[in-house]
C-alpha positions as CSV (number, residue, x, y, z in Angstrom):
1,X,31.4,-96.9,-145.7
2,X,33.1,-97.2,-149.3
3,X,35.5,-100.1,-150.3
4,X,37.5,-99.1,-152.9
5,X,37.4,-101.7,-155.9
6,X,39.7,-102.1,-158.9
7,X,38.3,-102.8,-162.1
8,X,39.5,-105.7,-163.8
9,X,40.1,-105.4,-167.9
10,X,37.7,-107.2,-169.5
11,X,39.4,-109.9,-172.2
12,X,38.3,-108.9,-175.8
13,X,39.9,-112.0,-177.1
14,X,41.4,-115.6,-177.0
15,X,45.3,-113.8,-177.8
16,X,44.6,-111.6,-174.9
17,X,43.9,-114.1,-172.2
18,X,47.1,-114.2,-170.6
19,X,47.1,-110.3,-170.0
20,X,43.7,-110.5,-168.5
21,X,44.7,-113.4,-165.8
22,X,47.4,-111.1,-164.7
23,X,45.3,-108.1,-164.3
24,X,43.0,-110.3,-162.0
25,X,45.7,-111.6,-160.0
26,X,46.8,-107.7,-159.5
27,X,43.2,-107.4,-158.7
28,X,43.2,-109.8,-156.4
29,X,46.6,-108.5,-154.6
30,X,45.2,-104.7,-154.2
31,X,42.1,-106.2,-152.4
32,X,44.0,-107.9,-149.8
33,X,46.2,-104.7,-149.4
34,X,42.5,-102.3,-149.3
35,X,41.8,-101.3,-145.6
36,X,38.3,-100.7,-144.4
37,X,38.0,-96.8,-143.2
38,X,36.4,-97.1,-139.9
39,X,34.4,-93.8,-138.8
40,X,35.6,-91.9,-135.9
41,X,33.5,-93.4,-133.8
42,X,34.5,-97.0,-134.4
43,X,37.7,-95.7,-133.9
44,X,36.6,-94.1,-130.5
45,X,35.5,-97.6,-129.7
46,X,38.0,-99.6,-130.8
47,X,40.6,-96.9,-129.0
48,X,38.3,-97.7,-125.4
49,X,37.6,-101.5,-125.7
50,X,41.8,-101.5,-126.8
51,X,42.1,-100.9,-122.8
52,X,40.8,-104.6,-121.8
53,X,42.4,-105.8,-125.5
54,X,45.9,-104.8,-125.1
55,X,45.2,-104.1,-129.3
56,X,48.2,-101.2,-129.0
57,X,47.4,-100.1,-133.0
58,X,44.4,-98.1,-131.8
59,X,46.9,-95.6,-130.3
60,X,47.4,-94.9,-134.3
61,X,44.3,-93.6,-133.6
62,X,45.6,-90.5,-132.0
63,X,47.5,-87.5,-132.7
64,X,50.6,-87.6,-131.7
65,X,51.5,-84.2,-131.8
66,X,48.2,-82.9,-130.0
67,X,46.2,-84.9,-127.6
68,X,44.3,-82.6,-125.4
69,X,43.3,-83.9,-122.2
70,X,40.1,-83.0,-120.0
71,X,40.2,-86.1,-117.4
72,X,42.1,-84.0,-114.6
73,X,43.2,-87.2,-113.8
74,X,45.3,-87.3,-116.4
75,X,48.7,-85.6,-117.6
76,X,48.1,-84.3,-120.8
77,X,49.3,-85.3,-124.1
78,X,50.4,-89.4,-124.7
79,X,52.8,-89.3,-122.2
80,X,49.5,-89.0,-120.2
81,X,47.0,-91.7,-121.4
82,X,50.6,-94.1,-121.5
83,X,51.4,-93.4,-117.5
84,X,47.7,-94.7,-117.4
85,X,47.9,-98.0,-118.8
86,X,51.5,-98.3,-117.4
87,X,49.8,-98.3,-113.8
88,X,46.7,-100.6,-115.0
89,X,45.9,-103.2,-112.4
90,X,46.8,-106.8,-112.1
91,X,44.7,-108.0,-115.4
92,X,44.1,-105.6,-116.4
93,X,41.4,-102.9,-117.3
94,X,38.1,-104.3,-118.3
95,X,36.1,-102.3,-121.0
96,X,32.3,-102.3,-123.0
97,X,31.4,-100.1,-125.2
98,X,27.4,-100.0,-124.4
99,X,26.3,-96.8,-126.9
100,X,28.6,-95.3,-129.6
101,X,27.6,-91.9,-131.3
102,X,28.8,-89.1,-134.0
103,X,28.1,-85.8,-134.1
104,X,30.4,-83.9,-136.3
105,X,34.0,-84.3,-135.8
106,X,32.9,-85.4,-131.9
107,X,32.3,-89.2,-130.6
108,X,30.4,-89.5,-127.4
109,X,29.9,-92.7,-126.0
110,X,29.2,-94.7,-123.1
111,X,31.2,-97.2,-120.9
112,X,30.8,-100.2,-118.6
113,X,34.3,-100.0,-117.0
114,X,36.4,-101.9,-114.6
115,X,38.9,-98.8,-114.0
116,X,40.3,-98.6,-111.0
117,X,37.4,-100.4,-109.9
118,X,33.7,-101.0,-112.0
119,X,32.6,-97.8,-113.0
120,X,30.1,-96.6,-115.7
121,X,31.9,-93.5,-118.4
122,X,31.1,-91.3,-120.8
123,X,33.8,-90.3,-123.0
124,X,34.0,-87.9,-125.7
125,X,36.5,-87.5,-128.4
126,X,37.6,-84.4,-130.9
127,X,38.8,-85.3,-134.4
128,X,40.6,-83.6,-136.5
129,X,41.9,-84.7,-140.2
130,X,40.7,-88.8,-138.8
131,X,42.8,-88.7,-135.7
132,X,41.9,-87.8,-132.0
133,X,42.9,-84.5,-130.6
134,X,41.0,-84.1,-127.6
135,X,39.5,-86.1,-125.2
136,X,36.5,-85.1,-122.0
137,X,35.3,-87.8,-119.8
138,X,32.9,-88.4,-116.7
139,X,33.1,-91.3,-114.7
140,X,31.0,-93.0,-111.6
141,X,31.2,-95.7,-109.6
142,X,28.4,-98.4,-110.2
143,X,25.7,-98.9,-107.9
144,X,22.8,-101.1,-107.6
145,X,19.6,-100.5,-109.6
146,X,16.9,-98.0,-109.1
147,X,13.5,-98.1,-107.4
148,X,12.3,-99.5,-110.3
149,X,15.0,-101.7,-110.9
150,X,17.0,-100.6,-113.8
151,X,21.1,-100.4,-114.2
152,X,23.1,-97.3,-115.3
153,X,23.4,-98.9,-118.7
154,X,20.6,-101.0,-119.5
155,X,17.6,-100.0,-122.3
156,X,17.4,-99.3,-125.7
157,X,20.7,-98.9,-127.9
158,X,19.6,-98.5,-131.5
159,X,19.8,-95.2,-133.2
160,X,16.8,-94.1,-135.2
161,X,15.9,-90.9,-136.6
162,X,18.8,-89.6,-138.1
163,X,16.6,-86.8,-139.3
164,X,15.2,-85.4,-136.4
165,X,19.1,-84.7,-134.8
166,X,19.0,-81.1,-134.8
167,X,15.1,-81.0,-133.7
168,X,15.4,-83.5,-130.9
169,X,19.1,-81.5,-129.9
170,X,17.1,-78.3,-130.0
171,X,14.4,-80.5,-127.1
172,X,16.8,-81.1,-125.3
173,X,18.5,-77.8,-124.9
174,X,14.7,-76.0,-124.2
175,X,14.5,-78.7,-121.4
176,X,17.7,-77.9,-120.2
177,X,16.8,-74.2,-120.1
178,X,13.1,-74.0,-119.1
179,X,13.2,-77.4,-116.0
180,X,16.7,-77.3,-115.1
181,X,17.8,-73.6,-115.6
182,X,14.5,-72.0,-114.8
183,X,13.0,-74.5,-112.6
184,X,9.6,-74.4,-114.5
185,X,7.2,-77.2,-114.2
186,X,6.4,-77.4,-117.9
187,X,7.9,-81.1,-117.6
188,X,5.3,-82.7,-120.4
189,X,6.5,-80.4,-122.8
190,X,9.6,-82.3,-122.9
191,X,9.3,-85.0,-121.6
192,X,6.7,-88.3,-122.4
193,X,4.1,-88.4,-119.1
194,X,3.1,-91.8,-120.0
195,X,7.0,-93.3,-120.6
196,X,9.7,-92.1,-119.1
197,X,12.2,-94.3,-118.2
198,X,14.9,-93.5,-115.6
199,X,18.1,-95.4,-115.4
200,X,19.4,-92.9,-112.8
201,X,20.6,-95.4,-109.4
202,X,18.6,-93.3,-106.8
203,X,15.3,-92.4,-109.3
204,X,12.4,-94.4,-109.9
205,X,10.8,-94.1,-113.4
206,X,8.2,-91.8,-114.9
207,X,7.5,-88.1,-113.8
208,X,6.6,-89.2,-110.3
209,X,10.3,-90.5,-109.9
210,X,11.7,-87.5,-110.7
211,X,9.2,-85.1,-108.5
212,X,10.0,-87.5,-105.7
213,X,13.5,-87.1,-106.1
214,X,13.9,-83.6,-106.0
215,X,11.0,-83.7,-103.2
216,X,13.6,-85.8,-101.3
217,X,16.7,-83.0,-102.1
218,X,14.5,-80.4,-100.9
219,X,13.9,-82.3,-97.4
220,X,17.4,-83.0,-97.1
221,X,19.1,-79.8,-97.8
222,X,20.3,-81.3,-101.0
223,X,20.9,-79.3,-104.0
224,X,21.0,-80.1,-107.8
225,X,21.6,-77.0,-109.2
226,X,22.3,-76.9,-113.3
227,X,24.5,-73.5,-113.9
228,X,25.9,-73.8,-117.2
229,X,25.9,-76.0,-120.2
230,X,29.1,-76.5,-121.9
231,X,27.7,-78.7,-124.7
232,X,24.7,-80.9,-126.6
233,X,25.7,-83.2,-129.2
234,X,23.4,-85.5,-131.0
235,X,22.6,-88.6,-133.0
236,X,19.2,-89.5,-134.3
237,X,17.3,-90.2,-131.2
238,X,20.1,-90.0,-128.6
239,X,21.1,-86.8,-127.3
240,X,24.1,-85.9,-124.7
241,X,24.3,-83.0,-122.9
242,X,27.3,-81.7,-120.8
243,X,26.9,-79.4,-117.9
244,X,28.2,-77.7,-114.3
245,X,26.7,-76.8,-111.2
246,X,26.4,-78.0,-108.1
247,X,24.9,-81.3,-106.1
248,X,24.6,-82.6,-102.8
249,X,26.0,-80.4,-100.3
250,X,26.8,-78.1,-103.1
251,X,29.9,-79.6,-104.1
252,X,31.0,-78.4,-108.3
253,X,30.0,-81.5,-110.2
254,X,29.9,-82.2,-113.6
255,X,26.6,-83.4,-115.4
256,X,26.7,-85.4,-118.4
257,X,23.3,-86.4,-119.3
258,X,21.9,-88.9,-122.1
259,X,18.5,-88.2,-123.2
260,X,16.3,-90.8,-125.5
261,X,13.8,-89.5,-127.7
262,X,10.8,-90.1,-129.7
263,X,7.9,-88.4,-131.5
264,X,9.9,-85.1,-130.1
265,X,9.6,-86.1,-126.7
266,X,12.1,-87.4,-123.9
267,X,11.5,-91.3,-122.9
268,X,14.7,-92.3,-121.6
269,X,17.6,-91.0,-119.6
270,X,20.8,-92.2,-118.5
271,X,23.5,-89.8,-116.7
272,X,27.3,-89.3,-114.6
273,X,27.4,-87.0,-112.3
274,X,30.9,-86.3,-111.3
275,X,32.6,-83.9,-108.5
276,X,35.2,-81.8,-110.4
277,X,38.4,-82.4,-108.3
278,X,40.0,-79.0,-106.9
279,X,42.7,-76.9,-108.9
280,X,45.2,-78.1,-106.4
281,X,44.6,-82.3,-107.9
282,X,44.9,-80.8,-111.4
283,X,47.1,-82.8,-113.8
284,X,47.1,-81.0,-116.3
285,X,46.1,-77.6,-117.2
286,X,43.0,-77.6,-120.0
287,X,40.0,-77.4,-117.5
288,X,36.8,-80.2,-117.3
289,X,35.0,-78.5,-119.8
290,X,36.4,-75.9,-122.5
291,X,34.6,-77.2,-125.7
């Protein structure tokens, strides 16, 4: 992140003391005046945590003239997000920015919300030109931990790896394809047999979580069916994917899954799965998905 500094004259003599003290008081002036640039995704942040803060310049933060909005929820544009907080509860909204990620001119992060009740949120923003155009979101309500007692949000946080993005994005979207797509079994080519660790509320950690899991959807009659992928962005070791299909009794759901890597191999996993509300709920008019 640059700060922009300005170079006091240096004083080449007694005579010219007095010019120098003003060019440091200048100096001083323009420092004050100097903004940090914050990266789009501290923006992002700031922007979500500005819900429980009440900080209203984060809506500077946004486009004015184009804010796109994917939460079918939601009308679209600013008139949208502002009938939002105009119906906020009594105190509020409550908002924690657990992970915060880049990926080009996206932000994808995750959430511990109390909206509308506690809920757990991914949100993702489009920047253009330093200011939000677009927005995508999934949202669930939170549950108690798993079989092997883990919350939705807990585990590691710290990106590493910035180097291995595109390699570990390109693991995730061949585990996407060959487990979830094709239904291999390949699993240990993507994912580390001796850690895995599963913050998903109904799935116990490890591969034998998972193979239990979809053991007990089989029983059931339950499906958990992967059709499309709409996008993967990435950050170091953290990778996000966002898909459709089908879950449960079939219903159209929306899956947006974090993935934790290292040495090239998955080792943690967070996710939202979210029932895309029917056409006739709608609005606003720009579709869950279209990246």
């Amino acid at each position: 992140m640059k700060r922009l500094f300005t170079t006091a004259a240096v004083a080449l003599s007694i005579i010219a003391c007095s010019t120098a003290k003003k060019e440091v008081t200048i100096k001083s002036n323009q420092k004050k005046e100097t903004k940090m640039e914050l990266s789009n995704k501290e923006k992002a942040a700031a922007l979500i945590t500005s819900l429980e803060t009440g900080d209203q310049s984060t809506i500077a933060y946004i486009n004015p003239e184009k804010y796109i909005q994917h939460n079918l929820m939601v009308g679209d544009g600013l008139k949208g997000f502002g009938e939002v907080l105009h119906h906020a509860p009594e105190g509020g909204f409550k908002a924690e920015v657990i992970r915060s990620f880049q990926d080009g001119d996206y932000t994808f992060s995750q959430t511990k919300y109390d909206f509308f009740g506690p809920k757990i949120g991914f949100d993702v923003f489009r920047f253009e030109n330093g200011l939000i155009v677009e927005h995508w979101d999934n949202l669930i309500a939170i549950q108690p931990n798993n079989p092997s007692g883990r919350s939705q949000i807990d585990g590691a946080t710290e990106i590493t790896d910035l180097d291995k993005t595109e390699s570990n994005r390109k693991v995730v979207e061949n585990f996407i394809d060959s487990i979830l797509f094709k239904h291999q079994s390949n699993y240990t080519d993507y994912i580390n047999p001796k850690k895995y660790v599963q913050h998903n509320p109904a799935v116990a950690d490890g591969l034998e979580g998972f193979g239990a899991a979809m053991q007990y959807f089989a029983e059931n009659g339950l499906v958990m069916e992967y059709e499309k992928t709409h996008k993967v962005l990435a950050e170091g070791n953290f990778v996000l994917s966002i898909s459709e299909g089908k879950f449960g009794k079939g219903e159209a759901t929306s899956f947006y899954d974090l993935f934790r890597l290292e040495d090239g191999l998955i080792v943690e996993h967070w996710d939202v799965i979210e029932a895309i509300l029917p056409v006739s709920e709608h609005k606003n008019t720009n579709g869950k998905f279209n990246f």
